[in-house]
C-alpha positions as CSV (number, residue, x, y, z in Angstrom):
1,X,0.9,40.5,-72.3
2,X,1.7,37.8,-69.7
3,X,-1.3,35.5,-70.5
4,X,-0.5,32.4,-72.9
5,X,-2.3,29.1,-74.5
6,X,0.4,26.6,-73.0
7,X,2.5,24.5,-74.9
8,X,1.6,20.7,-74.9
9,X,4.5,19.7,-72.2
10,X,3.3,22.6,-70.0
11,X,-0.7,21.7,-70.6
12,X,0.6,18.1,-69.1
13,X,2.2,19.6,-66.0
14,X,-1.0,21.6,-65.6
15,X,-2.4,18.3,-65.9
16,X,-0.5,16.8,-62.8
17,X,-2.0,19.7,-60.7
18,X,-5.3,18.8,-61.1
19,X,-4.3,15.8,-58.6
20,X,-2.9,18.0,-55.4
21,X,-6.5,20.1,-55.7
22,X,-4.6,23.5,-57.3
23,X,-6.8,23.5,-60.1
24,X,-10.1,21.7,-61.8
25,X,-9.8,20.3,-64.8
26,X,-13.3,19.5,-66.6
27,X,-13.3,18.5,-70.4
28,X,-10.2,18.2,-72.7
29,X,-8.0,21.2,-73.8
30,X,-6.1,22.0,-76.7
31,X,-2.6,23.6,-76.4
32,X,-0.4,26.0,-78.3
33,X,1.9,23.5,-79.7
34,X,0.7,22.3,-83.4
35,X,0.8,19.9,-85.8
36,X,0.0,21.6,-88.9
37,X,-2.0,24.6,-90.4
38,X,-5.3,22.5,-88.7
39,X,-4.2,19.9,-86.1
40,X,-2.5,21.2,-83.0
41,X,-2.1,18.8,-79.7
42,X,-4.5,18.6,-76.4
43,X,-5.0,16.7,-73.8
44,X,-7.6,14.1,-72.0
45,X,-8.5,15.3,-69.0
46,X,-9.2,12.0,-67.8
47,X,-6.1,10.5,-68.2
48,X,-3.2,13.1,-69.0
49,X,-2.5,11.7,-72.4
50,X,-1.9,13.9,-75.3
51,X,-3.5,13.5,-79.1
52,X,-4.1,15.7,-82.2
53,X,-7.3,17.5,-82.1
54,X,-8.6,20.1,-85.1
55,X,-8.2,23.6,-84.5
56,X,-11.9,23.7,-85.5
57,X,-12.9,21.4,-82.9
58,X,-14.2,24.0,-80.5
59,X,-12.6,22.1,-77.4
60,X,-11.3,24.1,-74.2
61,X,-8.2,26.3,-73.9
62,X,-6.7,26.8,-70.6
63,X,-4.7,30.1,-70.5
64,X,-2.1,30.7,-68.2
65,X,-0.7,33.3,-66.7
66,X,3.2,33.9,-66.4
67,X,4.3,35.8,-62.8
């Protein structure tokens, strides 16, 4: 129960970390934060900015786990 999809301002902070070598970020991710019934928000892995992506897309998620 302490896994979670991150929201879009916590997928960007897991953006950040990709830079102090924490994580590895290949390919853009969606997050939990949406837009409507078929759009929800993700981020380029490339460079940290966010956009609106369909839920259909089939694009990465990056769960997280809360301590």
């Amino acid at each position: 129960t302490d896994w979670f999809l991150p929201s879009i301002d916590e997928a960007k902070e897991l953006y950040k970390l990709k830079f102090t070598g924490l994580i590895n970020i290949n390919g853009d991710f969606v997050s939990s934060s949406q837009l409507s019934d078929s759009l929800c928000f993700a981020v380029n892995s490339s460079t940290g900015n966010s956009y609106t992506a369909s839920k259909s897309s089939g694009y990465n998620a990056w769960q997280v786990r809360r301590f």
